[in-house]
N, C-alpha and C positions, 0 to 999 in steps of 0.2 A: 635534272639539276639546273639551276637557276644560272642564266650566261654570265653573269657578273662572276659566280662563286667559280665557276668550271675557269675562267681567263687566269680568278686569282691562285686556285691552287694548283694550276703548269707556271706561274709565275715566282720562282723562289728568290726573285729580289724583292718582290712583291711583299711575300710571307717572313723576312728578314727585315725587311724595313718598318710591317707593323709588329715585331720584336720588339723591336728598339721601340716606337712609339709605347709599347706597352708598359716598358720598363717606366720611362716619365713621367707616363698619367700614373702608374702607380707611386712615382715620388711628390708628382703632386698633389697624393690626397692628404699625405700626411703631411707635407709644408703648409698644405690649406688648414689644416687640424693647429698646427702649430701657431702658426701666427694669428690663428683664429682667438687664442688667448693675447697676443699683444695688441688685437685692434680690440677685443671688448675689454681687457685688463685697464687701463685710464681709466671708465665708466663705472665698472663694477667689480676690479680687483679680479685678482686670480687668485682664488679659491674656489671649496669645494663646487659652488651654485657653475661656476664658469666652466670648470671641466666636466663635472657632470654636464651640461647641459650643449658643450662642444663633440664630447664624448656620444651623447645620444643622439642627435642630429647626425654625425659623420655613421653610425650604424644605421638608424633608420634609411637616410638617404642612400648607404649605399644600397642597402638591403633593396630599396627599390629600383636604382640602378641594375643592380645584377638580375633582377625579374624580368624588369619593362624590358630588359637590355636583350634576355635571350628570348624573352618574348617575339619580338620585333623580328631578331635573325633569324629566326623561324619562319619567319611569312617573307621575311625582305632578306636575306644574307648578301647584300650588297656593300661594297667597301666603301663607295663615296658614302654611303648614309654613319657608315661609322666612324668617319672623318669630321662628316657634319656634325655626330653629336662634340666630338674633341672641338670643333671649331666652339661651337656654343659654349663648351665648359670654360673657351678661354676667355670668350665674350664677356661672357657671366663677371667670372676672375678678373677681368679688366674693370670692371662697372663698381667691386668691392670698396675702393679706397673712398671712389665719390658719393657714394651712397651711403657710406659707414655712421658719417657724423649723423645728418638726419636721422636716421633709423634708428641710433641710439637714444638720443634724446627723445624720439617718442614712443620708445619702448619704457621710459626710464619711469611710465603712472601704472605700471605693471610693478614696480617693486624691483630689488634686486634677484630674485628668483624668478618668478615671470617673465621679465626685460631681459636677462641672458638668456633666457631656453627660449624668445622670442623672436631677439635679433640674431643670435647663432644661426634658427632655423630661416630667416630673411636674406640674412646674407650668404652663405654657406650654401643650405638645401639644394636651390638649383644646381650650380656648377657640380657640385659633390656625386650628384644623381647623376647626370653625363657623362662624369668619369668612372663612376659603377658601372654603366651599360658597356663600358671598352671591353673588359674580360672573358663575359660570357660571349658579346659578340664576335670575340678573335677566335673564341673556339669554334663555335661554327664557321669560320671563313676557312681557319687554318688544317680543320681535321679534315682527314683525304678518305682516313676509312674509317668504318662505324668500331672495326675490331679495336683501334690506337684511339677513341675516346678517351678514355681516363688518363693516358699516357701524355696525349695531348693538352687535356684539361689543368692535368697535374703544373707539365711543365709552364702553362702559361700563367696560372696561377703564382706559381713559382718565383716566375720573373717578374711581375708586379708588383706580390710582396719584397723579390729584394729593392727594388726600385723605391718601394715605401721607406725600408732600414734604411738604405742609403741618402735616401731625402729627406731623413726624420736628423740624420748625422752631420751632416749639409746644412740644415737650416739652422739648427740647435750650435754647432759647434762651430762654424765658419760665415753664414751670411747675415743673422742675425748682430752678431757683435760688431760687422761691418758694414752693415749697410742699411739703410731707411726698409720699416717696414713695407709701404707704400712699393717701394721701388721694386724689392723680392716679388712682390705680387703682381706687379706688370711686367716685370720677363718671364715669371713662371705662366703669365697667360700668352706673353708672347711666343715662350717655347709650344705651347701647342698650339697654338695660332700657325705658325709657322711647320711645323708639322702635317695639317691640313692644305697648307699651301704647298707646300712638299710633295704631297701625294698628286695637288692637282696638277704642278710640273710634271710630275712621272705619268702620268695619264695623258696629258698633253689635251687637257679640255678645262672649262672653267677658266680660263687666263682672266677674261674681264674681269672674276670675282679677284682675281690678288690685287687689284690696286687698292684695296685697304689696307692690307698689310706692310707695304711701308709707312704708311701712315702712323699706325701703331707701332713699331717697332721705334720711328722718330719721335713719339708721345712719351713713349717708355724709355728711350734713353736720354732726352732732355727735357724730358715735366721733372720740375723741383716744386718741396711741398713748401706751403705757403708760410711764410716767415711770419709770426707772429713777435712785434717790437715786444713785450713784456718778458717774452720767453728768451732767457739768454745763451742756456745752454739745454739741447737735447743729445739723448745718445741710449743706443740701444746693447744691452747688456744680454750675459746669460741668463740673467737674473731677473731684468724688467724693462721698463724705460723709466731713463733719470731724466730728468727736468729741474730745472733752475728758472724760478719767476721772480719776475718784481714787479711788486702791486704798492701802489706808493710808495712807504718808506720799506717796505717790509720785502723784504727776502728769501723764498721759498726754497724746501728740497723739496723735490713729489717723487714718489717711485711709485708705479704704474697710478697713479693720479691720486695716492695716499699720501699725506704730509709727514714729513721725518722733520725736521727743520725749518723754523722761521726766525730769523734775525731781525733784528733794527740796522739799516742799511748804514747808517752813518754810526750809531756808537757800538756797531757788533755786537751787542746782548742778546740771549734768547728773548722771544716773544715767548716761550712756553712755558709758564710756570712751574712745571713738575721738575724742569731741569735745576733749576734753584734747590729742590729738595735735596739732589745729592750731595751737594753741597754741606750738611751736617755731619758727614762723614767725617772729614778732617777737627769742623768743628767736637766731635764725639773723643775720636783723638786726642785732642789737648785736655777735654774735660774730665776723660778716663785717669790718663797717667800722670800724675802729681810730677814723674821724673821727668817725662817729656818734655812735661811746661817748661823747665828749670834748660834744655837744651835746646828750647825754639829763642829764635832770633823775632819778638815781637814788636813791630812797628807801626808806633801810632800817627796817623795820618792825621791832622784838622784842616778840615775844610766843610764848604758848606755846600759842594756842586752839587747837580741833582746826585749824579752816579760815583760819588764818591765817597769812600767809608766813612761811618758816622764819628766812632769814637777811633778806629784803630784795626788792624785787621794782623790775623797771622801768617806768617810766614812762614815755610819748611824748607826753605833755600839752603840750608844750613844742613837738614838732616839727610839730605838724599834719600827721602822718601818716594816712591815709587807706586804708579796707579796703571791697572790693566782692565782698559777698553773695553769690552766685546762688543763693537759694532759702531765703527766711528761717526755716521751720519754726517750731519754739518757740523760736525765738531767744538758742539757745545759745553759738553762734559769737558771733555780735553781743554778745552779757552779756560774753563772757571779753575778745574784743579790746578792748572800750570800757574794761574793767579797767584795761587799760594806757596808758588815756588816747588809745587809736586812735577816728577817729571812723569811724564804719560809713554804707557806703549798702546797702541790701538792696534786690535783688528776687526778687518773691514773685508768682507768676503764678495763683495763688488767693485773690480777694479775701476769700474765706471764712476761710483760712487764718491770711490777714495780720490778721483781725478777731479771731478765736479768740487769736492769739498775742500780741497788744498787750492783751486784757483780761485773758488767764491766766496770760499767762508774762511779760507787763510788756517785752515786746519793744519798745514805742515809746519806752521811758527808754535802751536799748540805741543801737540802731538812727535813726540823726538824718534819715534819709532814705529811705521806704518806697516802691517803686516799683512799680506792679501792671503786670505783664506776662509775657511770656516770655523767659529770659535773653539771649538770640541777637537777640531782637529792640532790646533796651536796648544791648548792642553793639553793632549797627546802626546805631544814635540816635546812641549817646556818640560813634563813630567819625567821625561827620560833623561833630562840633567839633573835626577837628586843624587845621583852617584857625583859628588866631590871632585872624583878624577875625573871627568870625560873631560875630551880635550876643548879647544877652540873649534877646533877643525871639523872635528865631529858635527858642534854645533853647530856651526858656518852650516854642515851639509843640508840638517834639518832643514833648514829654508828660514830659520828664523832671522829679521832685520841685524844686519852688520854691527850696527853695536850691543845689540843686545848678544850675539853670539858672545860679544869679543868679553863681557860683565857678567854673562851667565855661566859661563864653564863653571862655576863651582854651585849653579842653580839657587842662584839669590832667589825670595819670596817676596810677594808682594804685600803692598803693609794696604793696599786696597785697590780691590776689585769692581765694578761697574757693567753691569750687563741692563745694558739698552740696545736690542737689537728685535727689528720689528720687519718684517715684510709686508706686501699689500692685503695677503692673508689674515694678518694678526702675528700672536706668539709664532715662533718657531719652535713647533713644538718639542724638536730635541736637545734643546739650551734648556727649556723647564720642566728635568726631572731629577728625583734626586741622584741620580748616577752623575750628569753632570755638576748638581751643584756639591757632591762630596769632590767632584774631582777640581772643583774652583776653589774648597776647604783647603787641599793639600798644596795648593800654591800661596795661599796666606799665610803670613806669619803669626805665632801666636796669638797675636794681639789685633793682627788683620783684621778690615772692617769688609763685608760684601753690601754690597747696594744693587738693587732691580729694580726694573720697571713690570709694570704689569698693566692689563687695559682692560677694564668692563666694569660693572656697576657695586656701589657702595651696597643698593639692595636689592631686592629680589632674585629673579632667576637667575642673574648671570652675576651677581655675587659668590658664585661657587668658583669663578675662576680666583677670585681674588685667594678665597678662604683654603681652597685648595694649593695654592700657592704658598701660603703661609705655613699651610698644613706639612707642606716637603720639605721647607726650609728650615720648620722647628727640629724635624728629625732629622735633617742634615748637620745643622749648626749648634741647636740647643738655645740660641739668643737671636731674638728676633722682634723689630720694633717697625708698625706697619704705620703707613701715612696715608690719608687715600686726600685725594687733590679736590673730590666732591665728593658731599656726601647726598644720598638720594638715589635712585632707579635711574639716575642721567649716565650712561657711559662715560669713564674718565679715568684718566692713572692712579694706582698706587703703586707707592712707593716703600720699599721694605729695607729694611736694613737689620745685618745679620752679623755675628760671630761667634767665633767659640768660648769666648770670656764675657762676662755681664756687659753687658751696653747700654741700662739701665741710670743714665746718671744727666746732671744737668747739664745742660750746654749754654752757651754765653754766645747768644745774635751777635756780640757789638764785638765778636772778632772776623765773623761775616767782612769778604771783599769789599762789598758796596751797599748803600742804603738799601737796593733794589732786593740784592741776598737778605740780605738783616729783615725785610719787612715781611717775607714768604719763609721764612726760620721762621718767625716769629707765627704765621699764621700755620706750618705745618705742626709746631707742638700744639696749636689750639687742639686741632683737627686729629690729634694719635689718638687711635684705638686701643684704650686702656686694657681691653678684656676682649677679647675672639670668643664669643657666645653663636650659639645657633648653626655648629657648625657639622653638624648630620651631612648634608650632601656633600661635605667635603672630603677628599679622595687624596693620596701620596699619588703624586707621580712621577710613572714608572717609565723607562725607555717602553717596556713590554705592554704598559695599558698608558695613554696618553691622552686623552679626548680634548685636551685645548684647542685645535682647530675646529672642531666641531663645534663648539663655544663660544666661538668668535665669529660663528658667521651673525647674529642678530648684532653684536656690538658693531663689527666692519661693516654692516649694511648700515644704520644710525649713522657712522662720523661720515658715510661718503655722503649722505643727505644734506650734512651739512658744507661737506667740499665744494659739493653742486652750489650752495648759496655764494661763495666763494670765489671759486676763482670763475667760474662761468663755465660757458660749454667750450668760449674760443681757447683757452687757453689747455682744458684737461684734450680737445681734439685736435688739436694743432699735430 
């Protein structure tokens, strides 16, 4: 037996101490896996292409890891060498954050599919492989007899997977929402850096090599990432990274480097056209109910500013009419209906989002009720106050916003509904099926109007999402009036608007907020699709068959081609 292997197993501080190291490298394969989606997510979104392709790389490379690894201890079963490889894996791990940005951008003429299974396997592969060789190599350090193989094998395996769960729980639910990507990734290289160093203490050899180790440890606790002036606000979520830009006049949301939100910095209107579209909602409203008109307070405004209504605009300040959010963003939707004197409940299922969007977009002057959650889940809540009696208290417990508990105890309905809710994937796909949009039906009131968003092409292939979309909606609502924002093979919004009562009727632009509303009213009736023809590929969907993320990767690959023209590479890597 090899003199290294015979010192280290009469040594059971030895055999206890690469224990514990075992446990770490096993949690940092899976922090490398995780955050491996927040350093390519900016670039190319997280979706399917990005997990898949984080996914394969961490299998492959370990796969070779656990080969080379027992390989090696076979011929060499010496401990300093499997400290070295820990030492490298954390090397590697340190070298990640400076290397990210390059490597991205010139993966990015491979495509979105090629450029993440390219710079995954770039950045990743190495470190990931060195921390594979740790497991099979303890086994042979640590097994004494050939009989306690499996025994041994077992347990060691054991403890690196928990080591994984527990750093997969770690990173996801605790350092992630607090702290810079960048920064997790140089103490998780510093902990095995230092581990290494560790062993060479306890050996009492090598000293000369740890004077790099302070070095790194002082790199890693005061390197701060570089401050980009356009960038006002970052912050890292469960969900993504939020970002807040200003590019001249204009004012960004970005979630993981996709745009939710752009304003005009001084007169706070959307830059996005499609958001104007919801906007006939209200207008449908007054045009539907002859009685309505008769109890709206209409005021006519003359003026000739640019952003100022043409003839006259209406008002529902009067009615206590009432609009429900799903997914507040920069709080676009919420600015325009409150215009009209609608009050807004939003919810916003990234607390990060909801934060960024009340300090920069002034979404809390909007918005009288902000609700942190998942949309399906807040329908869930509200649904269980159609019982008349539940009390206040009850509803207080639900988690629903304070005044809404204190207005809902007898489960008031909403006279309009709004689901704009996008992640860096696309659709979410369990807001768009019909289980949820019946359960959006039972919070409407009769006459309630629904409005969505939707995202891909007027025609060809991914025209199915649109048509599919409509296709759920009819058999949900029965009434259903589509808007698409282009028309052509160019990826772009449509816009739907739905009820249980005819919605079929004329609308009057010159009650429109402002010239800007009045003139996108006016261009989205140009643009309504009178008749839903050609609609064979189109599909109900189901909670149980759902294929819209898979739909969306050709559109989400197209609009990030155009982000890149955009904002550049300094700002989505910053």
């Amino acid at each position: 037996m090899n003199n290294s292997k015979e010192r280290f197993a009469s040594n059971r501080f030895a055999s206890k101490y690469i224990i514990i190291t075992l446990f770490f490298t096993g949690a940092a394969i899976m922090v490398l896996e995780i955050l491996g989606a927040r350093i390519i997510g900016p670039y190319y979104g997280v979706d399917l292409y990005v997990w898949t392709s984080l996914i394969t790389v961490t299998l492959i490379s370990l796969s070779i890891g656990y080969w080379s690894g027992g390989k090696i201890a076979d011929k060499r079963p010496e401990i300093d060498l499997l400290y070295l490889f820990i030492f490298l894996a954390g090397i590697f791990m340190f070298l990640i954050p400076s290397i990210s940005g390059p490597v991205l951008k010139l993966s990015r003429i491979f495509g979105v599919r090629g450029g993440a299974l390219l710079s995954s396997c770039i950045l990743f592969m190495i470190p990931l492989i060195f921390l594979g060789m740790v497991t099979p190599f303890s086994v042979k350090l640590i097994t004494r007899e050939l009989k306690s193989l499996g025994a041994t094998a077992g347990k060691l395996y054991a403890i690196s997977t928990f080591g994984s769960f527990l750093g997969t729980l770690l990173c996801g639910f605790i350092l992630i929402p607090n702290a810079g990507i960048k920064k997790i990734i140089y103490w998780q290289a510093i902990v095995l850096i230092l581990f290494w160093a560790g062993w060479k203490l306890l050996s009492r050899k090598g000293q000369k090599t740890l004077i790099a180790a302070p070095f790194l440890v002082i790199a890693a606790a005061f390197g701060s990432e570089r401050a980009v002036e356009a960038i006002k606000y970052k912050a890292q979520s469960l969900y993504g990274e939020i970002k807040v830009a200003d590019i001249k006049e204009q004012r960004w949301l970005l979630i993981d480097g996709t745009s939710h939100t752009v304003i005009h910095k001084n007169m706070g209107e959307s830059l996005f056209e499609y958001f104007y579209y919801f906007e006939i909602m209200p207008l449908l409203s007054l045009s539907r109910e002859q009685e309505a008109k008769q109890a709206l307070r209409l005021q006519r405004i003359q003026s000739e500013a640019a952003n100022e209504p043409a003839a006259g605009k209406a008002s529902f300040a009067a009615t206590g009419r009432r609009l429900l959010l799903l997914g507040l963003g920069g709080g676009a939707v919420a600015k325009a209906f409150s215009e009209y004197g609608i009050k807004v409940d939003a919810v916003e299922i990234d607390p990060k989002v909801a934060e960024a969007s009340k300090k920069y977009f002034n979404a809390g002057k909007y918005a009288e009720n902000i609700y942190l959650g998942d949309a399906r889940e807040y329908l869930t809540k509200y649904l269980t106050m159609e019982n008349a009696n539940v009390s206040t208290n009850v509803v207080a417990d639900l988690g629903l916003p304070n005044n809404v508990a204190a207005e809902r105890s007898s489960a008031t309905k909403y006279d309009f509904v709004v689901l704009d809710a996008f992640s860096s994937a696309g659709h979410p796909f369990h807001l768009y099926t019909i289980e949820n949009f019946k359960e959006i039906k039972k919070i409407l009131k009769e006459d309630g109007i629904f409005g969505l968003n939707s995202l891909g092409s007027y025609e060809g292939k991914n025209s199915r999402v649109w048509k599919s979309v409509y296709k759920t909606l009819k058999e949900a609502f029965g009434y259903v009036r589509v808007f698409p924002v282009k028309i052509g093979t160019e990826a772009g919004p449509t816009i739907f608007i739905a009820s249980k009562r005819d919605i079929f009727t004329q609308v009057d632009a010159k009650l429109s907020r402002n010239k800007t509303t009045k003139k996108f009213i006016e261009k989205m009736l140009d643009n309504e699709v009178i008749t839903v023809s050609d609609a064979q590929n189109a599909i109900v969907l189901t909670d149980d068959y759902n294929p819209l993320e898979l739909w969306d990767l050709d559109t989400t690959a197209s609009t990030r081609k155009l982000l890149f023209e955009v904002f550049g590479d300094e700002i989505l890597f910053d």
